[in-house]
C-alpha positions as CSV (number, residue, x, y, z in Angstrom):
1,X,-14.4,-75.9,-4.8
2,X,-12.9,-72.9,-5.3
3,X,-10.4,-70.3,-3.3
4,X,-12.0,-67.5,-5.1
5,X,-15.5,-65.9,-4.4
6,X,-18.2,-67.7,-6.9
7,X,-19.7,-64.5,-9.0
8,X,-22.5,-67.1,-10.7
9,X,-22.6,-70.7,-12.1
10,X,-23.0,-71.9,-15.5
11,X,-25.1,-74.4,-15.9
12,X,-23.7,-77.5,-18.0
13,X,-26.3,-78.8,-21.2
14,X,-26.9,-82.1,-19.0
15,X,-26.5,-84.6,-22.2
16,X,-24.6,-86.9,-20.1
17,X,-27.0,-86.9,-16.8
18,X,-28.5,-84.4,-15.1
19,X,-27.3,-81.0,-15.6
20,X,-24.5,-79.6,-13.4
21,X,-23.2,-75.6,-12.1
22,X,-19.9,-75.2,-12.8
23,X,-18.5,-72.1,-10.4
24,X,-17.8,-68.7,-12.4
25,X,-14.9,-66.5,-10.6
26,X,-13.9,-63.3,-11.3
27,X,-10.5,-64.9,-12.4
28,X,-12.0,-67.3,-14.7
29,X,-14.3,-64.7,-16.4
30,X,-11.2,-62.5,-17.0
31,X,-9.3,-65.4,-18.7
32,X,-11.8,-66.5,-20.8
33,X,-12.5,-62.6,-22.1
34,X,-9.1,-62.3,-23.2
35,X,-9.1,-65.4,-24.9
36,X,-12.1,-64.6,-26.7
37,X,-10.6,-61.1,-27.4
38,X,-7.5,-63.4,-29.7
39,X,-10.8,-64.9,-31.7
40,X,-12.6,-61.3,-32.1
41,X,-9.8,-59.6,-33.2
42,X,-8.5,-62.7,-35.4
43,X,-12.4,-62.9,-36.5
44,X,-12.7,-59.5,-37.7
45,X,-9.3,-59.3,-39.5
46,X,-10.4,-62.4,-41.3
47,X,-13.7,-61.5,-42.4
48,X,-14.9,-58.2,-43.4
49,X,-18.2,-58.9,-43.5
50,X,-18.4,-59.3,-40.0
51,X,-18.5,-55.5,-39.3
52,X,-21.0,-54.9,-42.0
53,X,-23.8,-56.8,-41.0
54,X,-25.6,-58.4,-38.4
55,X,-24.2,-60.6,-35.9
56,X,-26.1,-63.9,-36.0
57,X,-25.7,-65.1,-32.4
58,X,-27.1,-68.2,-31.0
59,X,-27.1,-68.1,-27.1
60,X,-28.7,-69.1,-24.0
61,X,-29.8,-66.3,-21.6
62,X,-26.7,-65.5,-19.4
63,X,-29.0,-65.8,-16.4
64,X,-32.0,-67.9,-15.9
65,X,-32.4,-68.4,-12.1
66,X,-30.6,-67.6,-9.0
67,X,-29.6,-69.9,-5.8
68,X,-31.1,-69.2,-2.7
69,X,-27.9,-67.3,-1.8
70,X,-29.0,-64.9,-4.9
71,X,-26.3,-66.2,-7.0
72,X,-26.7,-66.5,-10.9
73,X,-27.5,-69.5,-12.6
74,X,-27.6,-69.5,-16.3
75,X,-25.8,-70.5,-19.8
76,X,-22.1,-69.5,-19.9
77,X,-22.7,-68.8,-23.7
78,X,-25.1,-65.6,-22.5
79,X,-22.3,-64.7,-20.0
80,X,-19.3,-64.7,-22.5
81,X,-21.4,-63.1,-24.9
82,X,-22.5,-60.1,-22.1
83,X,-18.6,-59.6,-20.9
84,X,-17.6,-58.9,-25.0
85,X,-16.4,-55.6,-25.9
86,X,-19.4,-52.6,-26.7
87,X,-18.6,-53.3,-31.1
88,X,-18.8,-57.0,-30.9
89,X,-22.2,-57.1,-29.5
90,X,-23.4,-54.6,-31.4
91,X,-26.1,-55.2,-34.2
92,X,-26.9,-58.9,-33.3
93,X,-29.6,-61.0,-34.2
94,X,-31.7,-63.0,-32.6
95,X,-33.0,-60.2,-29.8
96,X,-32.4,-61.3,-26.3
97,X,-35.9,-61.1,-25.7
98,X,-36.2,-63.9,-27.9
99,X,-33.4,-66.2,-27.0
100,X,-34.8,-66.0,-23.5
101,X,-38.4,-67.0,-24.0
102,X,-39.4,-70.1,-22.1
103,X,-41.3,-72.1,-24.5
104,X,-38.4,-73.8,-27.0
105,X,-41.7,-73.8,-29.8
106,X,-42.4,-70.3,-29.5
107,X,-38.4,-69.2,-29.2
108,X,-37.2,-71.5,-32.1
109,X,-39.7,-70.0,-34.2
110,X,-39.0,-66.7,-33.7
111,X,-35.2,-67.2,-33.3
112,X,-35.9,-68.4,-37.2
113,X,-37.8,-65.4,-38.5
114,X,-35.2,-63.5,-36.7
115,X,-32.2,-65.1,-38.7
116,X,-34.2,-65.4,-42.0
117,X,-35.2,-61.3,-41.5
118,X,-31.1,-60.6,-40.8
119,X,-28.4,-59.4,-43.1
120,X,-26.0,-61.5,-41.4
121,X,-22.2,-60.5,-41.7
122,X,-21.4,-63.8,-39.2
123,X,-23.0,-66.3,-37.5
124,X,-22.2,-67.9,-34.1
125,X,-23.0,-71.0,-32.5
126,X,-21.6,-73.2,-29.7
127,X,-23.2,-76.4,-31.4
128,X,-23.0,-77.0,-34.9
129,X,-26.3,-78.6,-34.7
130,X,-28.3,-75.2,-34.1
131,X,-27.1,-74.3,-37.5
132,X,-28.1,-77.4,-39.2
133,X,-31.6,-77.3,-37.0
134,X,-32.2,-73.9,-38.0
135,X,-31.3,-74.0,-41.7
136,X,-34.1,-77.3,-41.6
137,X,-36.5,-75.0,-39.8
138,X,-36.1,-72.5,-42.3
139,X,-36.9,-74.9,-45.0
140,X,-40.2,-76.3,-43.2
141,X,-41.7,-73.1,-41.7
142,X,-40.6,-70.9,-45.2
143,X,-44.0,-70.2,-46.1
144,X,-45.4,-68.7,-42.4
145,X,-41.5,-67.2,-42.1
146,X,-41.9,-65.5,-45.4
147,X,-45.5,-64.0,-44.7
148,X,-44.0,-62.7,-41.4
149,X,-41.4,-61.0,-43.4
150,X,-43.9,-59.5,-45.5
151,X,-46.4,-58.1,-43.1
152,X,-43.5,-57.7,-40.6
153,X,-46.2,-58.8,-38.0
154,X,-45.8,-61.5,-35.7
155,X,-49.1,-63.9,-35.6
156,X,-51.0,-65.5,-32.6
157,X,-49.5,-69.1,-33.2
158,X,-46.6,-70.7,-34.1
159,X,-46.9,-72.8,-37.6
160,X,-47.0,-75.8,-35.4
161,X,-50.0,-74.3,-33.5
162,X,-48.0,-73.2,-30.3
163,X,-49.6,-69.9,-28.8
164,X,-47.7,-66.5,-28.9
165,X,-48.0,-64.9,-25.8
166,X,-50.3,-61.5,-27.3
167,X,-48.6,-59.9,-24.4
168,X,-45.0,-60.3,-26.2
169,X,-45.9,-60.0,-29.6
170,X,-47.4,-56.4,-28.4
171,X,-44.3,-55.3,-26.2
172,X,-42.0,-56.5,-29.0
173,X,-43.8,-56.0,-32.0
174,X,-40.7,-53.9,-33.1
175,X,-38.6,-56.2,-33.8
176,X,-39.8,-57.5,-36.5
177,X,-40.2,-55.2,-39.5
178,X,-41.5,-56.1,-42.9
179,X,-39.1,-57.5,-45.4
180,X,-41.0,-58.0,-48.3
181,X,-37.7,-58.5,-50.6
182,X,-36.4,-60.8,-48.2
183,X,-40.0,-62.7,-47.8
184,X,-39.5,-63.4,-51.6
185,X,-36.1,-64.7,-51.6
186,X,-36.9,-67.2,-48.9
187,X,-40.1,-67.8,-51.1
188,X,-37.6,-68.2,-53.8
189,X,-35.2,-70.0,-52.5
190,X,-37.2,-73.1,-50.5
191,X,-39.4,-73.6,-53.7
192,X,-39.6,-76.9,-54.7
């Protein structure tokens, strides 16, 4: 497929059938850092907020399995967001230890309290539809999200009953902090 040796493969979202590796060279990656480089750049020349808050960045983990040639497999958002300059990674929001929990319950839950918790400067996302998903979680789980904030504790279950590993929520307990002005602006702000 290619003349180039493959450094991983990004896996394609599979919406059209089942999901495909697309082969990553050192050649490509290069490429498609500098071109990301034009948006940075053009991104924090256009908004100053962008360096004074957190980076909202919705990814998948850059590497989820490997071939049996040892190879990795994973989302090419994760690996364009690893090969970006030290300043433009800096400060973001959700943690990876988040984005790359396995069960999508427990991870889109968290990846909410994690953006409700953040003072967000930007936000990134390859599909508009995260953002429109995550602004109606938001809404929905405001209540648990908010007492989270508060405590800055994270509980055994999900608000749709889904178990939290107690293993995680122990390793990782800080990242999340209590917010108790924040709690009562989401409070504020999803009342009906």
């Amino acid at each position: 497929l290619v003349a180039e040796a493959v450094d991983r493969f990004v896996k394609t979202s599979g919406t059209t059938g089942a999901s495909k590796r697309i082969p990553i060279t050192h050649s490509l990656s290069r490429e498609m850092r500098d071109a990301q480089m034009v948006l940075i750049v053009n991104m924090l020349r256009e908004n100053k907020m962008h360096a004074n808050g957190t980076k909202l960045v919705f990814v998948s983990p850059a590497s989820s399995e490997t071939t049996s040639a040892g190879i990795p497999v994973g989302a090419n958002t994760g690996r364009m967001q690893g090969e970006l300059p030290w300043f433009a990674r800096f400060d973001t929001a959700p943690a990876s230890a988040i984005l790359a929990l396995k069960n999508p319950d427990v991870r889109a839950y968290l990846t909410a309290v994690a953006a409700a918790s953040a003072d967000a400067g930007s936000i990134t996302a390859t599909n508009p539809s995260t953002l429109w998903l995550l602004s109606r979680r938001l809404h929905e789980w405001a209540g648990p999200i908010a007492t989270v904030l508060q405590e800055g504790w994270v509980p055994a279950r999900t608000p749709d009953g889904v178990e939290i590993p107690g293993g995680w929520r122990w390793v990782h307990r800080k990242l999340f902090k209590p917010r108790p002005k924040r709690a009562a602006r989401l409070r504020a702000a999803t009342a009906v």
